[in-house]
mmCIF entry with sequence, helices, sheets and N, C-alpha, C, O atoms, coordinates in Angstrom:
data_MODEL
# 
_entry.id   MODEL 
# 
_entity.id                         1 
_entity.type                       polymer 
_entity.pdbx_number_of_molecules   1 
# 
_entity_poly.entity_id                      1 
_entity_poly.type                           'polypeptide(L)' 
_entity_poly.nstd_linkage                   no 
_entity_poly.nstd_monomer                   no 
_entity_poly.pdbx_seq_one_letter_code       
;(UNK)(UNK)(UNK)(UNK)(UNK)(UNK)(UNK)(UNK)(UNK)(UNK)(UNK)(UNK)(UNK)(UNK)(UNK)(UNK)
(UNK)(UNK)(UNK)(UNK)(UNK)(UNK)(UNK)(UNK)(UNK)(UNK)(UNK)(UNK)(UNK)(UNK)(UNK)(UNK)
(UNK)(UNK)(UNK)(UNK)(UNK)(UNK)(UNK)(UNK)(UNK)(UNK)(UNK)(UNK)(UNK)(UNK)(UNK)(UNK)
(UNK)(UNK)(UNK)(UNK)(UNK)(UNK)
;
_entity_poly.pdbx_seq_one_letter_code_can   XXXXXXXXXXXXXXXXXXXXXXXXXXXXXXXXXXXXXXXXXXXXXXXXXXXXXX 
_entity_poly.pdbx_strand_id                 A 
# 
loop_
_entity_poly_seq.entity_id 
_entity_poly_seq.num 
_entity_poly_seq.mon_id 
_entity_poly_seq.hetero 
1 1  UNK n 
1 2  UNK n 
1 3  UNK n 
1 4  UNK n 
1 5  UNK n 
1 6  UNK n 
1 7  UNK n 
1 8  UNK n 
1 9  UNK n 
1 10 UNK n 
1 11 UNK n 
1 12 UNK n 
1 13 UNK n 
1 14 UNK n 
1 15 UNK n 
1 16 UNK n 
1 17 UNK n 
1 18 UNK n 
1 19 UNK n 
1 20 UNK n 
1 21 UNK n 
1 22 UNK n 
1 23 UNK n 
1 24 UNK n 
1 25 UNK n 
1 26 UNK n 
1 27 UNK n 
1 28 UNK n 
1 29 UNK n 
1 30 UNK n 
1 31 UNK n 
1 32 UNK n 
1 33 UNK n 
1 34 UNK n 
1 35 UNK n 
1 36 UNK n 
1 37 UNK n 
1 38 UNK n 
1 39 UNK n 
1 40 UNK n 
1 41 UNK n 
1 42 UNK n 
1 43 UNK n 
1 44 UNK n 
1 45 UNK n 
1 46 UNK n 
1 47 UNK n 
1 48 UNK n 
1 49 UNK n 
1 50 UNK n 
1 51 UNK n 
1 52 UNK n 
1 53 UNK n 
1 54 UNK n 
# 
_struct_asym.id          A 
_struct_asym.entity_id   1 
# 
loop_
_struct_conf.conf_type_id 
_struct_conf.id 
_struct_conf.pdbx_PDB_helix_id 
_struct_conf.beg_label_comp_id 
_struct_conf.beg_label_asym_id 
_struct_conf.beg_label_seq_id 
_struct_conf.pdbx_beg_PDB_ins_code 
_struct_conf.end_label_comp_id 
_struct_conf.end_label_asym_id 
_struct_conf.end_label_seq_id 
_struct_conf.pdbx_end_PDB_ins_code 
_struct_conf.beg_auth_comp_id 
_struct_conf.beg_auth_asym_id 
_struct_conf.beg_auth_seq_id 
_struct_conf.end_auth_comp_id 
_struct_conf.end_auth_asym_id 
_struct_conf.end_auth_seq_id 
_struct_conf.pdbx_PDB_helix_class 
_struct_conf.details 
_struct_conf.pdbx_PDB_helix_length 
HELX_P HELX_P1 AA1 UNK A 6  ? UNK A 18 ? UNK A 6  UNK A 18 1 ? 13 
HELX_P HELX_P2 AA2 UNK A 39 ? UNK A 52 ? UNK A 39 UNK A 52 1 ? 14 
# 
_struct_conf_type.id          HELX_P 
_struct_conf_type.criteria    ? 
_struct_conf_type.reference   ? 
# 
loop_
_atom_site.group_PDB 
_atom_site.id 
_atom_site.type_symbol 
_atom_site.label_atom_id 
_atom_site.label_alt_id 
_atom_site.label_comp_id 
_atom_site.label_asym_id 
_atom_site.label_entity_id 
_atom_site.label_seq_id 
_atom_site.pdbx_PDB_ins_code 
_atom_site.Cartn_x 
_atom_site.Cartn_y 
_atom_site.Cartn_z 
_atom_site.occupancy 
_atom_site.B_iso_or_equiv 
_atom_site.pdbx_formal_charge 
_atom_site.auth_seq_id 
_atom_site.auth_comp_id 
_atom_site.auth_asym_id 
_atom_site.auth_atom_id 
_atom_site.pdbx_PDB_model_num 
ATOM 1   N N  . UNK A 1 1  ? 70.898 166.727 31.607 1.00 0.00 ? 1  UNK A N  1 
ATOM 2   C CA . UNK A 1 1  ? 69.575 166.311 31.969 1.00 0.00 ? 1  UNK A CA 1 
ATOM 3   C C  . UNK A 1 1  ? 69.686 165.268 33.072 1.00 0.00 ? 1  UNK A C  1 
ATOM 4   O O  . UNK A 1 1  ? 70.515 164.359 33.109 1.00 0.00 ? 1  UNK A O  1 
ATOM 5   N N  . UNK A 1 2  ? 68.724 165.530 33.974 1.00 0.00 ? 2  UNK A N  1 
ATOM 6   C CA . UNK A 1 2  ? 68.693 164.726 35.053 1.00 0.00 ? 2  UNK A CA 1 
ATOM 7   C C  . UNK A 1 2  ? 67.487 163.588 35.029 1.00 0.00 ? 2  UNK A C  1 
ATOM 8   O O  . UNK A 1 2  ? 66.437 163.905 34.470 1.00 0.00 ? 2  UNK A O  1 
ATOM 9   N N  . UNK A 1 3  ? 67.623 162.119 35.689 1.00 0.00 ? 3  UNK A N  1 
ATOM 10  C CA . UNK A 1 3  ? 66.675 161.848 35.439 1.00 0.00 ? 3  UNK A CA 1 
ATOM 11  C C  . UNK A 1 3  ? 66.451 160.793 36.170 1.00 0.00 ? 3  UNK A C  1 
ATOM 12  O O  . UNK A 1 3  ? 67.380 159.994 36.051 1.00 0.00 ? 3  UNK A O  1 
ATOM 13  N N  . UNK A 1 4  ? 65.321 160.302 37.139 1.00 0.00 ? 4  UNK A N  1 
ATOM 14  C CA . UNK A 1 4  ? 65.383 159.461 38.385 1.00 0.00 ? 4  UNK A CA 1 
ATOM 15  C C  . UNK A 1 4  ? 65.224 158.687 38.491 1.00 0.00 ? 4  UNK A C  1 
ATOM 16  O O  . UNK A 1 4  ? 64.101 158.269 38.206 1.00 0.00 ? 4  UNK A O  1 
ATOM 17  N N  . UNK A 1 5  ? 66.283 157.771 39.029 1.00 0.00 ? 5  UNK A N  1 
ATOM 18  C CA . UNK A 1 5  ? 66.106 156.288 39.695 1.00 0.00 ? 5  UNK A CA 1 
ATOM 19  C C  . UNK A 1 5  ? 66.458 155.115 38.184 1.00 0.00 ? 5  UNK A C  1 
ATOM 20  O O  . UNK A 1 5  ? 67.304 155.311 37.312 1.00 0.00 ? 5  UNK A O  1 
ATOM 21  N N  . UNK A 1 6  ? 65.619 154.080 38.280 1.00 0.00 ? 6  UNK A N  1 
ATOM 22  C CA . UNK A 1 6  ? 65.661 153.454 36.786 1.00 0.00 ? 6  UNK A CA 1 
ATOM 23  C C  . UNK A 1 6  ? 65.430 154.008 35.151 1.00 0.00 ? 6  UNK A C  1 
ATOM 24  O O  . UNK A 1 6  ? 65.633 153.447 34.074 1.00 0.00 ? 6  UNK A O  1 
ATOM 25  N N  . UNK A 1 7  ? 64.976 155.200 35.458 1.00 0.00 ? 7  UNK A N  1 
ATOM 26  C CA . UNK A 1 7  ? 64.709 155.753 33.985 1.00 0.00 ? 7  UNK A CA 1 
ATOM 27  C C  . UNK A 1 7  ? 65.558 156.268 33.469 1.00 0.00 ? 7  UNK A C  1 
ATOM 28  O O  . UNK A 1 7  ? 65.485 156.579 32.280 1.00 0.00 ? 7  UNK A O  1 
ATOM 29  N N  . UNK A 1 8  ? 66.818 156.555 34.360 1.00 0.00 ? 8  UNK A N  1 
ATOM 30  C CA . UNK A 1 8  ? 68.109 157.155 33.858 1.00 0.00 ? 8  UNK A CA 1 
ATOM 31  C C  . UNK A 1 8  ? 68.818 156.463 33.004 1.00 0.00 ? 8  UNK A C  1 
ATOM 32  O O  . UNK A 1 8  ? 69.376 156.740 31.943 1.00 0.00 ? 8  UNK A O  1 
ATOM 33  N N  . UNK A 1 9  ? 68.620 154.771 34.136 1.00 0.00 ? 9  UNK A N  1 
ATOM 34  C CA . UNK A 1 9  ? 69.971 153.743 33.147 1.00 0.00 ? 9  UNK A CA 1 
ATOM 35  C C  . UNK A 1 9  ? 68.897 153.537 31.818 1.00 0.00 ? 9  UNK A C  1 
ATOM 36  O O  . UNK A 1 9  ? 69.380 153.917 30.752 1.00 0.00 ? 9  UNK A O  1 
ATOM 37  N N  . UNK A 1 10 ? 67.848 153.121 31.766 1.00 0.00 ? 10 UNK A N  1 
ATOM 38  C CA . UNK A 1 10 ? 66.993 153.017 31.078 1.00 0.00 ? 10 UNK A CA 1 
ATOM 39  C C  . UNK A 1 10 ? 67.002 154.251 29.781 1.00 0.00 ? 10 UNK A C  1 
ATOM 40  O O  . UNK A 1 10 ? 66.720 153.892 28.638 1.00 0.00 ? 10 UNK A O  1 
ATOM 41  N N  . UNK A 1 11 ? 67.225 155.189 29.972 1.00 0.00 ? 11 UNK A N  1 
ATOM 42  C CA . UNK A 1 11 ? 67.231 156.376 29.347 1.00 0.00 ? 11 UNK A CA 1 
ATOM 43  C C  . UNK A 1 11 ? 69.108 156.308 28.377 1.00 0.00 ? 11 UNK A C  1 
ATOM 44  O O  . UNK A 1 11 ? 69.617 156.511 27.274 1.00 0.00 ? 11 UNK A O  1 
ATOM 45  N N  . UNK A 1 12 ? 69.425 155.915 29.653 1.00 0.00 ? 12 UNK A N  1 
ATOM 46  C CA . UNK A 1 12 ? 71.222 155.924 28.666 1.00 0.00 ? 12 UNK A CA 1 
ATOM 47  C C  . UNK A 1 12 ? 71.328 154.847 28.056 1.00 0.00 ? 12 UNK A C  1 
ATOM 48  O O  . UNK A 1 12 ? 72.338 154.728 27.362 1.00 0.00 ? 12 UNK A O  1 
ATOM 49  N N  . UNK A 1 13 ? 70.282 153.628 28.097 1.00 0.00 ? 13 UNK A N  1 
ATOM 50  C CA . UNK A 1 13 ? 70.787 152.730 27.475 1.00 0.00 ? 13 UNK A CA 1 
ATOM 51  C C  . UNK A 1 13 ? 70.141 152.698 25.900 1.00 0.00 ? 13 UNK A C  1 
ATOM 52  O O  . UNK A 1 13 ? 70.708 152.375 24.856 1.00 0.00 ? 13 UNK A O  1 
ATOM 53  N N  . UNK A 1 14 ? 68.765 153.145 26.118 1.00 0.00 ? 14 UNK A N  1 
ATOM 54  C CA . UNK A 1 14 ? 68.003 153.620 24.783 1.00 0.00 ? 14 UNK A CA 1 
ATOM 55  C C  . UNK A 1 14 ? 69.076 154.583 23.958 1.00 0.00 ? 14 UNK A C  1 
ATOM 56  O O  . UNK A 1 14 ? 69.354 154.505 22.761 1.00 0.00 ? 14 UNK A O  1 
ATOM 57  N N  . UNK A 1 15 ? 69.604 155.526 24.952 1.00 0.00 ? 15 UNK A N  1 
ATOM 58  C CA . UNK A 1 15 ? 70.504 156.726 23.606 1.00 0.00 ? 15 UNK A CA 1 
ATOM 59  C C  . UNK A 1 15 ? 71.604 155.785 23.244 1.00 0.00 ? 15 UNK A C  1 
ATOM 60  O O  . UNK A 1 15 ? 71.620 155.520 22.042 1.00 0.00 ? 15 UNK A O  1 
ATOM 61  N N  . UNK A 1 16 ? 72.365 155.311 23.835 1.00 0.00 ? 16 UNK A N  1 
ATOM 62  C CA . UNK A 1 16 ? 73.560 154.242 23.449 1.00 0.00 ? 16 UNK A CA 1 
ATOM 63  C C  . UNK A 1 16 ? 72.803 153.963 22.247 1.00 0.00 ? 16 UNK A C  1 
ATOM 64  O O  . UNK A 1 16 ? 73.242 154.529 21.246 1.00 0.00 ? 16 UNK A O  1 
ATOM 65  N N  . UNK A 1 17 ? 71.520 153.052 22.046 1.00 0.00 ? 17 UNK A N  1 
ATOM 66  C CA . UNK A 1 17 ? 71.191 151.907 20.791 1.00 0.00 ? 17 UNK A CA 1 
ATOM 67  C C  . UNK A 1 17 ? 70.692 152.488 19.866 1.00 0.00 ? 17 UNK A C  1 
ATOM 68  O O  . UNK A 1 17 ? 70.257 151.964 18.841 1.00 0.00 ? 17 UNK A O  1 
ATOM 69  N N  . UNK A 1 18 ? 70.716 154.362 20.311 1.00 0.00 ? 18 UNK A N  1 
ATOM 70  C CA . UNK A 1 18 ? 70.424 155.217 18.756 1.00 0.00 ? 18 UNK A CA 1 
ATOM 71  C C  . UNK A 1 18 ? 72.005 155.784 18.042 1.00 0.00 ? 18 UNK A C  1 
ATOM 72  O O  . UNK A 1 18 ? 72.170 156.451 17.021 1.00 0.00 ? 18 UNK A O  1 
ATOM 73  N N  . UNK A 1 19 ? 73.096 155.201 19.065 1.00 0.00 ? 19 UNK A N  1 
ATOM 74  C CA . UNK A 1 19 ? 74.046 155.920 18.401 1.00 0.00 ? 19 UNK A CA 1 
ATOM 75  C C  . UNK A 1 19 ? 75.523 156.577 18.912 1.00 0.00 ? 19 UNK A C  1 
ATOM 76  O O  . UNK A 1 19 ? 76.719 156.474 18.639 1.00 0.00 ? 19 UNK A O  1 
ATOM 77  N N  . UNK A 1 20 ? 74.291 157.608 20.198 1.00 0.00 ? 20 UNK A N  1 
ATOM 78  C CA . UNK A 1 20 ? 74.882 158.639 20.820 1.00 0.00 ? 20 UNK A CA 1 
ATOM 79  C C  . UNK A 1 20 ? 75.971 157.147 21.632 1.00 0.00 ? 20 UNK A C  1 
ATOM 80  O O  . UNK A 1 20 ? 75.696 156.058 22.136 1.00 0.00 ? 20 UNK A O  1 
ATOM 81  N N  . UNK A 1 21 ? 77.059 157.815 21.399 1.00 0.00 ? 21 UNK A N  1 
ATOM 82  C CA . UNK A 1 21 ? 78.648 157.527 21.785 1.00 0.00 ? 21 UNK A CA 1 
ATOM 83  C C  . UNK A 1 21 ? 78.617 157.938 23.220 1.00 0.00 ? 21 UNK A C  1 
ATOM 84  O O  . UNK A 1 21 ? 78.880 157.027 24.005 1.00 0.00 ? 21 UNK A O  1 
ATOM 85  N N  . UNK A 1 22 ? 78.262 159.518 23.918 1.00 0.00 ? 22 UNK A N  1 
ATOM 86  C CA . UNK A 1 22 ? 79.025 160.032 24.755 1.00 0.00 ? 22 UNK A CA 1 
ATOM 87  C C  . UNK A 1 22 ? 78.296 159.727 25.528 1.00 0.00 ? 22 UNK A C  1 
ATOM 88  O O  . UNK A 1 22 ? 77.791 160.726 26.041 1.00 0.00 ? 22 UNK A O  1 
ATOM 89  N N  . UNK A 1 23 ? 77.705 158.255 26.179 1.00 0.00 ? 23 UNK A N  1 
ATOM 90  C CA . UNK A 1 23 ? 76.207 158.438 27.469 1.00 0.00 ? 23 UNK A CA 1 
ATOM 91  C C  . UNK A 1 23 ? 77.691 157.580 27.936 1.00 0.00 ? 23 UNK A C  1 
ATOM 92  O O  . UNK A 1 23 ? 78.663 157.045 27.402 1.00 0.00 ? 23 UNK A O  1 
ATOM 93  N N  . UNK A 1 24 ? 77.090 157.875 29.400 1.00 0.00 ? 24 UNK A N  1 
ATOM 94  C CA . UNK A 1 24 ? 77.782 157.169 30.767 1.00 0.00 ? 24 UNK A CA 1 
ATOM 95  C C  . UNK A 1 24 ? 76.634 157.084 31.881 1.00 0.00 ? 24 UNK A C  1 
ATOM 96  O O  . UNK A 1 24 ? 75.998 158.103 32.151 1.00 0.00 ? 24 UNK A O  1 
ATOM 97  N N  . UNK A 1 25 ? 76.431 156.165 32.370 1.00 0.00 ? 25 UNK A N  1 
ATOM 98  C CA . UNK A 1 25 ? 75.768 155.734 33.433 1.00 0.00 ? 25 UNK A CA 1 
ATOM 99  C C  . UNK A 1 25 ? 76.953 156.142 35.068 1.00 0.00 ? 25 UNK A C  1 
ATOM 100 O O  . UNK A 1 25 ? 78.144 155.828 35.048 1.00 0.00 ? 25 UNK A O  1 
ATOM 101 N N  . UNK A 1 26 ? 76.465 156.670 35.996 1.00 0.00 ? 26 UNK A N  1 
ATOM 102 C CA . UNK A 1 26 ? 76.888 156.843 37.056 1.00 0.00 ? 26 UNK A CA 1 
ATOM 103 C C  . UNK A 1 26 ? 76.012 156.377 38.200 1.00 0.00 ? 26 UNK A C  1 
ATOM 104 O O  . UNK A 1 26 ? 75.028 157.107 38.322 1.00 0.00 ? 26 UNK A O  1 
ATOM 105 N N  . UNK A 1 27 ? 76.057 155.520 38.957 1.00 0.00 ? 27 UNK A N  1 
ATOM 106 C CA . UNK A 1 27 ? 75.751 155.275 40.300 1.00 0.00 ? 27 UNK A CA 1 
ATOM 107 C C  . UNK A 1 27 ? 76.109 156.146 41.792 1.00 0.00 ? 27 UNK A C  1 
ATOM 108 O O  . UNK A 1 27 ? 77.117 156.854 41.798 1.00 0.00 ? 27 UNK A O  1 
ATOM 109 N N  . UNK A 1 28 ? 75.609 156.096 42.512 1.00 0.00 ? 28 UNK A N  1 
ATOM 110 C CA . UNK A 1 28 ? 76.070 156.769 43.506 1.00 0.00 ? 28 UNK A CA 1 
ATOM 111 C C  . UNK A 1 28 ? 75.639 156.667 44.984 1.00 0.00 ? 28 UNK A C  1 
ATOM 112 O O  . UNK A 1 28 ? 74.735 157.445 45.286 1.00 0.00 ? 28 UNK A O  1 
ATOM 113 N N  . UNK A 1 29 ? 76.124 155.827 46.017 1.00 0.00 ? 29 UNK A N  1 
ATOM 114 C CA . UNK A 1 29 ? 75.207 155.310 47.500 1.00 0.00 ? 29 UNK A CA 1 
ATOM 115 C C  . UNK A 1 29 ? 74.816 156.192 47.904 1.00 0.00 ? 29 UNK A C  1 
ATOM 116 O O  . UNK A 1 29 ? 73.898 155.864 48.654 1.00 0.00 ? 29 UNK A O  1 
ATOM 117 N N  . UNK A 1 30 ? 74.991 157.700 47.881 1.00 0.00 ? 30 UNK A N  1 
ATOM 118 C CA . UNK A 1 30 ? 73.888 158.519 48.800 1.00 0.00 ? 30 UNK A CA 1 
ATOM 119 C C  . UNK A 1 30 ? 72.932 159.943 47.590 1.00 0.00 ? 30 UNK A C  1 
ATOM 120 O O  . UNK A 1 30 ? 73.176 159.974 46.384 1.00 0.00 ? 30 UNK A O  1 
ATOM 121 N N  . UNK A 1 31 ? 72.138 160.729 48.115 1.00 0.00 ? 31 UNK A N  1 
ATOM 122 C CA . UNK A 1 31 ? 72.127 161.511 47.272 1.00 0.00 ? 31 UNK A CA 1 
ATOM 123 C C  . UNK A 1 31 ? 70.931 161.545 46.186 1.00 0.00 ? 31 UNK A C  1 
ATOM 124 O O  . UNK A 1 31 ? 70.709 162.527 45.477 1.00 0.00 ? 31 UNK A O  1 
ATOM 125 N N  . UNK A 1 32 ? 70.257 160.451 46.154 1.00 0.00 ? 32 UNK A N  1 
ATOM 126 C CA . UNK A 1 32 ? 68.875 160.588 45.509 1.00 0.00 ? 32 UNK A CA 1 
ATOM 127 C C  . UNK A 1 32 ? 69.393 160.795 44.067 1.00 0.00 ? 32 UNK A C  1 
ATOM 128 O O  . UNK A 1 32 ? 70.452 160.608 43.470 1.00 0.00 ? 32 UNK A O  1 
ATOM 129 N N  . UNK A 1 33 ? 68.124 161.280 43.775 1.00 0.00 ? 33 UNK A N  1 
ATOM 130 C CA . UNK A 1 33 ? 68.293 161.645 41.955 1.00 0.00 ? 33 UNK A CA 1 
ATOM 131 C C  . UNK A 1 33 ? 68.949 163.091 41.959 1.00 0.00 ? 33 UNK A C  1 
ATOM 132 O O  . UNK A 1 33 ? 68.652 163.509 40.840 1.00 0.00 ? 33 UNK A O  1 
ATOM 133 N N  . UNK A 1 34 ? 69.675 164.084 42.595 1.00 0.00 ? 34 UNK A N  1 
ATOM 134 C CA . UNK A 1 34 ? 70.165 165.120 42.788 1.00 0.00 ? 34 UNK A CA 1 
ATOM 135 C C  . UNK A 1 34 ? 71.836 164.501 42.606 1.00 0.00 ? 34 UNK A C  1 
ATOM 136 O O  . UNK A 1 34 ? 72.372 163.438 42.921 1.00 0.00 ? 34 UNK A O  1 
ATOM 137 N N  . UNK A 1 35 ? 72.182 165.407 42.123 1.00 0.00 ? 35 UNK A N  1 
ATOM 138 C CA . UNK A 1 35 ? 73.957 165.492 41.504 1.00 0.00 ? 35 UNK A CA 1 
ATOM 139 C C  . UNK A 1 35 ? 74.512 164.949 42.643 1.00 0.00 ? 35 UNK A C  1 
ATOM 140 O O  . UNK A 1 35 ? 73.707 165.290 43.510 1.00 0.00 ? 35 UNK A O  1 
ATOM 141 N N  . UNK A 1 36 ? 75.275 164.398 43.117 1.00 0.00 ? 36 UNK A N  1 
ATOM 142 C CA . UNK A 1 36 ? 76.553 163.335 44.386 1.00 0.00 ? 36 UNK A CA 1 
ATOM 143 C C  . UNK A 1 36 ? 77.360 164.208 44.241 1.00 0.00 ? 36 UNK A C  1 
ATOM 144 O O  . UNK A 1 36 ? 77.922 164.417 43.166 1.00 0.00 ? 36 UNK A O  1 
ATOM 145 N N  . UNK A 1 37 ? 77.578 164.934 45.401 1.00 0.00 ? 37 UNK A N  1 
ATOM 146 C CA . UNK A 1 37 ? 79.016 165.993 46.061 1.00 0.00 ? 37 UNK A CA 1 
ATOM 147 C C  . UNK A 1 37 ? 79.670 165.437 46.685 1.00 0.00 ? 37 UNK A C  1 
ATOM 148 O O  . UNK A 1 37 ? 79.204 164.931 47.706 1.00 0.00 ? 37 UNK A O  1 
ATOM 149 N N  . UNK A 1 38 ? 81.170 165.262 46.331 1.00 0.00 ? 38 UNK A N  1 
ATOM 150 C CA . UNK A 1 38 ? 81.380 165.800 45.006 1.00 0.00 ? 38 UNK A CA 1 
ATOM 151 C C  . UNK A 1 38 ? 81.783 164.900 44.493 1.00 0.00 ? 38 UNK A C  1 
ATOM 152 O O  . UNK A 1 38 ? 82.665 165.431 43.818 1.00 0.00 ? 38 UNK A O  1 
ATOM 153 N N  . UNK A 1 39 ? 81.840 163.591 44.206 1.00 0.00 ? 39 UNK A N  1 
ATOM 154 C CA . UNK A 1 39 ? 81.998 163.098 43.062 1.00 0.00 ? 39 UNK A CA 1 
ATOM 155 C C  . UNK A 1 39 ? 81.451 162.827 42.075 1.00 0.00 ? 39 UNK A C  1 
ATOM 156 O O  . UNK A 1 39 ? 82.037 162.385 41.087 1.00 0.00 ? 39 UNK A O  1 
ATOM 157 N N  . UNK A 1 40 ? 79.695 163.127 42.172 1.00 0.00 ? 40 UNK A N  1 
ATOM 158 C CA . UNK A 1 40 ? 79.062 163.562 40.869 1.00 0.00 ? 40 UNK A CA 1 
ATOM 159 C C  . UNK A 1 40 ? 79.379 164.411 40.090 1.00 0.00 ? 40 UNK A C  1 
ATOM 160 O O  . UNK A 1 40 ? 79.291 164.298 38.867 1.00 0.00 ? 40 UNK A O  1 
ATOM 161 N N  . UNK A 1 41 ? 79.913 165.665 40.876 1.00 0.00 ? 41 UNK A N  1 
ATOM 162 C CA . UNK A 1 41 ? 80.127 167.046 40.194 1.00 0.00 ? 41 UNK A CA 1 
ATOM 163 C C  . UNK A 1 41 ? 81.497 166.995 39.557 1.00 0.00 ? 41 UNK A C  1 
ATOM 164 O O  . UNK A 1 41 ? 81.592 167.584 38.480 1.00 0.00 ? 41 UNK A O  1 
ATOM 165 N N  . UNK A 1 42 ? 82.550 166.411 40.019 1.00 0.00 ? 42 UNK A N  1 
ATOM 166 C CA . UNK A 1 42 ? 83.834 165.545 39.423 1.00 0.00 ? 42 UNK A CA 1 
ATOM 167 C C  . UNK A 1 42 ? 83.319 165.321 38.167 1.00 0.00 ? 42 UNK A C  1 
ATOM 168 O O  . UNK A 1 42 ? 83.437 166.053 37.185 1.00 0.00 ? 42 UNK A O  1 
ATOM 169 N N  . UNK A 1 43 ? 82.404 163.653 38.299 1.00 0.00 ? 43 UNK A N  1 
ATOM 170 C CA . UNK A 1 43 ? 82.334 163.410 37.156 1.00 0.00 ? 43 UNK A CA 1 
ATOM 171 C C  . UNK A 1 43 ? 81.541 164.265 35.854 1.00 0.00 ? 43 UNK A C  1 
ATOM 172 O O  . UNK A 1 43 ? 81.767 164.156 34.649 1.00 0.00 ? 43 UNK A O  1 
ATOM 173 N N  . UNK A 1 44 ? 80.814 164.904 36.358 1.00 0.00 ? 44 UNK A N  1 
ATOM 174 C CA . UNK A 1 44 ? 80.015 166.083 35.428 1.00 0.00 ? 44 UNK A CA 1 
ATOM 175 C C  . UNK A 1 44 ? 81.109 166.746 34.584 1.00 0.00 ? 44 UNK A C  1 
ATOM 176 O O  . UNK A 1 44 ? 81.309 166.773 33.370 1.00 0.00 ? 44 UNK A O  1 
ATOM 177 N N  . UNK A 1 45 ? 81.688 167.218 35.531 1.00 0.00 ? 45 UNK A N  1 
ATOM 178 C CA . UNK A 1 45 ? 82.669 168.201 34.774 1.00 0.00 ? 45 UNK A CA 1 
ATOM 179 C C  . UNK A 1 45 ? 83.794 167.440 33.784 1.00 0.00 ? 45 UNK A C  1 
ATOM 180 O O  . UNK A 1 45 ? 84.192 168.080 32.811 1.00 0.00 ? 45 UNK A O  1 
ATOM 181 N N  . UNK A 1 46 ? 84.164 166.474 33.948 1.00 0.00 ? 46 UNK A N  1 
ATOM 182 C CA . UNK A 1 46 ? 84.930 165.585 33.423 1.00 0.00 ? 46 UNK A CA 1 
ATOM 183 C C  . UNK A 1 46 ? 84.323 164.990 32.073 1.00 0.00 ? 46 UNK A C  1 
ATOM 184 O O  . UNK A 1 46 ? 84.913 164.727 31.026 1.00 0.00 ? 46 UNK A O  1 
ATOM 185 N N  . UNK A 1 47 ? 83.535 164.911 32.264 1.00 0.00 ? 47 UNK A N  1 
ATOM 186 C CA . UNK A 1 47 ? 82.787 164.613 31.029 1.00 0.00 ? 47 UNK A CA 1 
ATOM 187 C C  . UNK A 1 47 ? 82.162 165.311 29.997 1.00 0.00 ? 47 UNK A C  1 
ATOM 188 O O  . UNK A 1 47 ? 81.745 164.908 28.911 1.00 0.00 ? 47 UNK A O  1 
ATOM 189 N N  . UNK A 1 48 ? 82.160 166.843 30.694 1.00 0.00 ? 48 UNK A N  1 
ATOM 190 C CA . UNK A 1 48 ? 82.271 168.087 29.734 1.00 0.00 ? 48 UNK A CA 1 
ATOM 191 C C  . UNK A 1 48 ? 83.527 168.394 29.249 1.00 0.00 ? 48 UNK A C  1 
ATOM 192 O O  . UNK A 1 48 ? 83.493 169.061 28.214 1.00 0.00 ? 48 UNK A O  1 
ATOM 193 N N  . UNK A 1 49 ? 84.564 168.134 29.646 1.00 0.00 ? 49 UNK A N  1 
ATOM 194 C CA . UNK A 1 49 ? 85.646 168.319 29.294 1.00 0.00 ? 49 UNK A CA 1 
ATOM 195 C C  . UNK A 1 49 ? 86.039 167.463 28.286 1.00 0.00 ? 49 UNK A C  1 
ATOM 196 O O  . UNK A 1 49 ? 86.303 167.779 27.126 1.00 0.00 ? 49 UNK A O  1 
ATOM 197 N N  . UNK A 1 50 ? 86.068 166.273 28.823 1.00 0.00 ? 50 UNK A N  1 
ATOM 198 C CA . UNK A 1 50 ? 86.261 165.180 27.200 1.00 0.00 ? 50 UNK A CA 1 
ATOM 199 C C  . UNK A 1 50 ? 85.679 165.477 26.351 1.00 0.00 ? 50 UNK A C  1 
ATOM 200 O O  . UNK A 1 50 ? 86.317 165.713 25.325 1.00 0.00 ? 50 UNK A O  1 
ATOM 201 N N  . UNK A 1 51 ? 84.276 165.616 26.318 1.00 0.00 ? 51 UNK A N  1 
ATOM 202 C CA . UNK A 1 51 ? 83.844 165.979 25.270 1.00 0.00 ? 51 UNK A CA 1 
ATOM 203 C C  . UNK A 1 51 ? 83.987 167.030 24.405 1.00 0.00 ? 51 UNK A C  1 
ATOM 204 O O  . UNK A 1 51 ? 84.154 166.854 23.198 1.00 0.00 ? 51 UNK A O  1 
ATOM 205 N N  . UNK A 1 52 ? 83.923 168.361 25.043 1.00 0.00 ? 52 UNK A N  1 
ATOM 206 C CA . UNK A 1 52 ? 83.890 169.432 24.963 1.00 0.00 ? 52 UNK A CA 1 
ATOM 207 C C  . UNK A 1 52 ? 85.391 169.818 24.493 1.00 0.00 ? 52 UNK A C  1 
ATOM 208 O O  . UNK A 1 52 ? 85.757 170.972 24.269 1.00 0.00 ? 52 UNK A O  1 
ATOM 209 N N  . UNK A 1 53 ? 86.074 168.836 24.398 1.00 0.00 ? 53 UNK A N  1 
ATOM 210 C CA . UNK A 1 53 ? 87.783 168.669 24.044 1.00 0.00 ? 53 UNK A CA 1 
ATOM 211 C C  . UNK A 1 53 ? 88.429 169.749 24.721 1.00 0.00 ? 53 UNK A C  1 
ATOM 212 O O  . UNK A 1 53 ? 89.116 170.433 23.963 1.00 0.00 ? 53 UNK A O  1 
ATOM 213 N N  . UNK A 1 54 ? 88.418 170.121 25.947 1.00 0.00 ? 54 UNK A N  1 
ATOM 214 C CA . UNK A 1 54 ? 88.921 171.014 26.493 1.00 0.00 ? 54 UNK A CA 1 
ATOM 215 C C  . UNK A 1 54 ? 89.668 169.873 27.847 1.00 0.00 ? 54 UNK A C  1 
ATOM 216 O O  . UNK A 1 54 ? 90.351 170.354 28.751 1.00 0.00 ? 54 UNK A O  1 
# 
């Protein structure tokens, strides 16, 4: 889920204080609220992988 600007960190920090373990906040200088090529997509995938224990 994508989600823009302040409502994101705002959004990961609410799931953090219900629990959820696997939130990560990512920043990124260019690129808007749309995925950062490629080191958004890096980290996307990377974080399906940890989790996803693969």
């Amino acid at each position: 889920m994508i989600f823009l600007g302040g409502i994101s960190q705002g959004f990961a920090t609410y799931l953090c204080s219900w629990g959820f373990l696997d939130v990560e906040w990512h920043e990124y200088d260019d690129g808007g609220h749309w995925i950062n090529e490629p080191q958004g997509v890096d980290d996307f995938v990377a974080f399906l992988r940890r989790t996803m224990g693969e």
